[in-house]
DRENBA-441472 format. One line per 2 residues: number of its first residue (from 1); their letters; for each residue x, y, z of C-alpha. Coordinates in nm, 3 decimals, padded with zeros to 5 digits. Example, Ala and Ser with C-alpha at 12.3 -4.5 7.8 and 13.67 -1.06 7.14 Angstrom:
<recs>
1 = as = 01.230 -00.450 00.780; 01.367 -00.106 00.714
</recs>
This chain:
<recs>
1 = xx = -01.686 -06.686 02.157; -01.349 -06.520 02.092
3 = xx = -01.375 -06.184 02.177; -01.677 -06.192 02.369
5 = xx = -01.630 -06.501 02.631; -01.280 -06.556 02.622
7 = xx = -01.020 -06.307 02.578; -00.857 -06.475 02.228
9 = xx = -00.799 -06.198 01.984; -00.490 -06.063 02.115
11 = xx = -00.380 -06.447 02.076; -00.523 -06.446 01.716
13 = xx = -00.339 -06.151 01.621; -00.035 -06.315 01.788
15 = xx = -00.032 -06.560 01.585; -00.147 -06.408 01.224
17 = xx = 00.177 -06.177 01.286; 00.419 -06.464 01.372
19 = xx = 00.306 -06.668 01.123; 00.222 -06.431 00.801
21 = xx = 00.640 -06.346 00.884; 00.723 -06.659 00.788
23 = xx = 00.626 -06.565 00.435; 00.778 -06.179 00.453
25 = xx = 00.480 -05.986 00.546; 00.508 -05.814 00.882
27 = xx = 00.213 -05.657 01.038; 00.104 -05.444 01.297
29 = xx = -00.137 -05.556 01.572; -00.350 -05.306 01.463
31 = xx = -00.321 -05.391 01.122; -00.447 -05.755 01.264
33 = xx = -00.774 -05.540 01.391; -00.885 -05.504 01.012
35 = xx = -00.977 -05.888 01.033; -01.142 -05.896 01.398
37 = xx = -01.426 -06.179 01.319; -01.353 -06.300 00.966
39 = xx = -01.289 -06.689 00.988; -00.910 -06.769 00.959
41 = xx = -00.904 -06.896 00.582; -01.070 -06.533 00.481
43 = xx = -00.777 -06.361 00.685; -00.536 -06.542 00.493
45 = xx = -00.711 -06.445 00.153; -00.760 -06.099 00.292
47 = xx = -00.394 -06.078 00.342; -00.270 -06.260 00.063
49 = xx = -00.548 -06.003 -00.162; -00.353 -05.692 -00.020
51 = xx = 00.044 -05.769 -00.055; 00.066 -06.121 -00.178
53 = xx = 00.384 -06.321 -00.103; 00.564 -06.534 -00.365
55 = xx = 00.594 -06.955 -00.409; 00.957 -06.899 -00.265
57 = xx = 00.864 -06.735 00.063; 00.581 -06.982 00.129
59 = xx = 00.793 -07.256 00.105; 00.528 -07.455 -00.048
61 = xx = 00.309 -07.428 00.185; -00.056 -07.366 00.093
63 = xx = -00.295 -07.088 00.258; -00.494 -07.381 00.404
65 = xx = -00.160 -07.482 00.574; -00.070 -07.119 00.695
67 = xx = -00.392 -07.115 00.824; -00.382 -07.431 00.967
69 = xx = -00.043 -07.300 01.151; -00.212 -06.968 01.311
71 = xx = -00.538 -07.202 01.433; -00.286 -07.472 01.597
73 = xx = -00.051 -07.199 01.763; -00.364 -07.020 01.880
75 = xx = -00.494 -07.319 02.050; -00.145 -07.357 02.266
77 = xx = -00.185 -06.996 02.385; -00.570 -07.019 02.470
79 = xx = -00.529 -07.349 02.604; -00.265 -07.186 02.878
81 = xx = -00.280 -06.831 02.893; -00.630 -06.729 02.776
83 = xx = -00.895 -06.582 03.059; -01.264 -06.474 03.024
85 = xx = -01.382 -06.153 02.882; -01.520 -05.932 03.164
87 = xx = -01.863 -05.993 03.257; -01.905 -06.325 03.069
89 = xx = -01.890 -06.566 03.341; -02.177 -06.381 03.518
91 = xx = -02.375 -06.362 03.192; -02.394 -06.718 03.164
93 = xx = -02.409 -06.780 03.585; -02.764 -06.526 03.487
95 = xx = -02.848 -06.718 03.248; -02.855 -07.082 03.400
97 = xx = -03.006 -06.924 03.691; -03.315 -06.821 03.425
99 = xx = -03.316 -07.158 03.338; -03.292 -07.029 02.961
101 = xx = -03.059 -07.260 02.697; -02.712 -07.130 02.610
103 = xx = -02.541 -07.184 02.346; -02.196 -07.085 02.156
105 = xx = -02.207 -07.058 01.774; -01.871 -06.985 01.676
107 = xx = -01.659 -06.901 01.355; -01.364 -07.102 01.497
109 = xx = -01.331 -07.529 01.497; -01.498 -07.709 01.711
111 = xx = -01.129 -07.825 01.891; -01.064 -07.475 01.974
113 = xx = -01.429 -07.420 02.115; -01.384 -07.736 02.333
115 = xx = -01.024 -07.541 02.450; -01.230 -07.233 02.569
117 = xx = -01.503 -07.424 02.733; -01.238 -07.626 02.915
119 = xx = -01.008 -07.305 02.975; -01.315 -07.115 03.089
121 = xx = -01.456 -07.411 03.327; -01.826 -07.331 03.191
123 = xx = -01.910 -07.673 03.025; -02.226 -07.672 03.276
125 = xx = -02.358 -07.336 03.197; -02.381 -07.450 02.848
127 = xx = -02.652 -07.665 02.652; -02.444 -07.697 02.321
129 = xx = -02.177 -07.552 02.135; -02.205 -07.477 01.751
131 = xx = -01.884 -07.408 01.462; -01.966 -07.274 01.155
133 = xx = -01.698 -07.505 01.027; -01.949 -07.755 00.991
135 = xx = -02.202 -07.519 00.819; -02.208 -07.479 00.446
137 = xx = -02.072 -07.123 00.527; -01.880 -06.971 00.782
139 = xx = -01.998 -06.617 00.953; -02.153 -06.320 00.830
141 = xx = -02.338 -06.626 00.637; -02.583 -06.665 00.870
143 = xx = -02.591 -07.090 00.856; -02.404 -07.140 01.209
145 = xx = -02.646 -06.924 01.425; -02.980 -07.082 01.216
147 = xx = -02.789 -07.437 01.250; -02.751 -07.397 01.637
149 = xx = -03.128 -07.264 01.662; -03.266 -07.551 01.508
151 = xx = -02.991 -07.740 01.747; -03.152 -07.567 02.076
153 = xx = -03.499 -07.630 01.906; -03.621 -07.331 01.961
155 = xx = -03.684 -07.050 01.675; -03.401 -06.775 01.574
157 = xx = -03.664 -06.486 01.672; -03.668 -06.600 01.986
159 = xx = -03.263 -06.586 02.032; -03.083 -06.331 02.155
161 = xx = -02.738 -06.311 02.025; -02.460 -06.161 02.175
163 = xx = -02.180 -06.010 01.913; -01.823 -05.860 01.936
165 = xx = -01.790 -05.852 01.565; -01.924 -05.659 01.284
167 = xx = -01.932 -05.993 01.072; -02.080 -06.220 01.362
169 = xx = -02.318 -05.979 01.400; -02.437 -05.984 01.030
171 = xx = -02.467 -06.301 01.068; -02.676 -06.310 01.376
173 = xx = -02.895 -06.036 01.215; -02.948 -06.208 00.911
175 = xx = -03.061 -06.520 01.084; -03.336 -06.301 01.255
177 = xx = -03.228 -06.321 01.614; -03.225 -05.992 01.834
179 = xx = -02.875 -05.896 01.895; -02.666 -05.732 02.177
181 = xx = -02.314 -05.608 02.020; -02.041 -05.582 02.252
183 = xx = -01.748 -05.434 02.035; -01.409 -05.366 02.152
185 = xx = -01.291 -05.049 02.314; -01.082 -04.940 01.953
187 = xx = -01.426 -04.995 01.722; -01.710 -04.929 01.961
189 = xx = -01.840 -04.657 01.744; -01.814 -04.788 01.407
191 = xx = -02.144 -04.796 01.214; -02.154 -05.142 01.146
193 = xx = -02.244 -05.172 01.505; -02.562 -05.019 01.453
195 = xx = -02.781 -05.298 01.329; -02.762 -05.414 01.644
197 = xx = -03.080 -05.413 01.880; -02.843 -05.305 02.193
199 = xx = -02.468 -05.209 02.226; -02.313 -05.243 02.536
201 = xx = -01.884 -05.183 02.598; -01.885 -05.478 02.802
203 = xx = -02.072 -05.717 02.913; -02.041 -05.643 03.273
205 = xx = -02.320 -05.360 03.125; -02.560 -05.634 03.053
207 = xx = -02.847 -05.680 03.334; -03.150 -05.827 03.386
209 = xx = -03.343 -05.554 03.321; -03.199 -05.551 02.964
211 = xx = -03.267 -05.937 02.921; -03.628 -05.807 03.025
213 = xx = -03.661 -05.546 02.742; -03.518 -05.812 02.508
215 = xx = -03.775 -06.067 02.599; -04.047 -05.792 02.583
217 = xx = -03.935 -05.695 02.286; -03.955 -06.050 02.112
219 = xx = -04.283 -06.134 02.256; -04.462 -05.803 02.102
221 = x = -04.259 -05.846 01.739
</recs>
């Protein structure tokens, strides 16, 4: 979801930097980058790992409740400012045409996928919507994308996932779906990209003729 349907990270890494200030560490947006995908309370301990701040500057206040802060500011700014990622809407307009289930399995709470879906209008292009939150383990653990499979009732080999993460799409991997990675413009060439079964730039690149391979592809595996 964020990154690939809605246009959220740049709110994400908003937020990380206004919040993580409160507590003396200043970053860079593209220091924010290094954490594109990791669920919030692993960018906190990522952070926290890397230039820890003291009792004082937290002001008692926990890394749940930091992370709690970024995840309730980011919900404002998606909630009123956010807009689709190019090409999503007509991915999932291609999809309901097919007649084939959609589904979001995110890393982020279920209130901030209900924000997107609302922010987005695309409630009726969907047939469910997935968190990892409620999963034993959040992504590259591959638990949410197995848990909305067996949600969809239909088998993870016959998915295809769509990825603009190197950790979402470990986890999509590792549940044995095909995958189409659609990383953004600064890490489209990283390695950990090439798992992946396709990589587009966008999903404006994504046609029916790809879908087509895909299916071929799953039906000959």
């Amino acid at each position: 979801m964020d990154g690939l349907l809605v246009d959220s990270e740049p709110h994400w890494r908003a937020m990380e930097r206004e919040v993580f200030a409160t507590v003396g560490l200043y970053l860079t947006d593209d220091e924010c980058k290094q954490t594109t995908g990791l669920p919030i309370p692993d960018v906190v301990n990522y952070w926290f790992a890397r230039a820890p701040w003291s009792e004082e500057a937290a002001a008692g206040r926990s890394h749940a409740d930091l992370g709690d802060a970024i995840t309730a500011g980011v919900h404002e700014r998606i909630a009123n400012l956010a807009e689709p990622m190019p090409g999503a809407i007509e991915a999932l307009e291609l999809f309901f045409r097919l007649g084939i289930p959609t589904a979001i399995a995110s890393a982020s709470p279920m209130s901030l996928i209900e924000v997107v879906v609302n922010r987005l209008r695309i409630r009726n292009y969907l047939t469910l919507w997935h968190s990892a939150t409620l999963e034993a383990r959040n992504k590259p653990a591959p638990d949410v994308y197995l848990g909305t499979a067996r949600k969809l009732s239909v088998l993870p080999a016959a998915c295809i996932a769509f990825e603009d993460s190197g950790s979402g799409l470990i986890s999509a991997h590792s549940a044995g779906m095909q995958t189409v990675a659609v990383p953004a413009a600064f890490e489209l060439d990283h390695p950990k990209f090439t798992i992946a079964d396709v990589i587009i730039p966008s999903l404006t690149e994504f046609s029916m003729d790809m879908l087509t391979t895909l299916q071929n592809k799953e039906y000959h595996s």
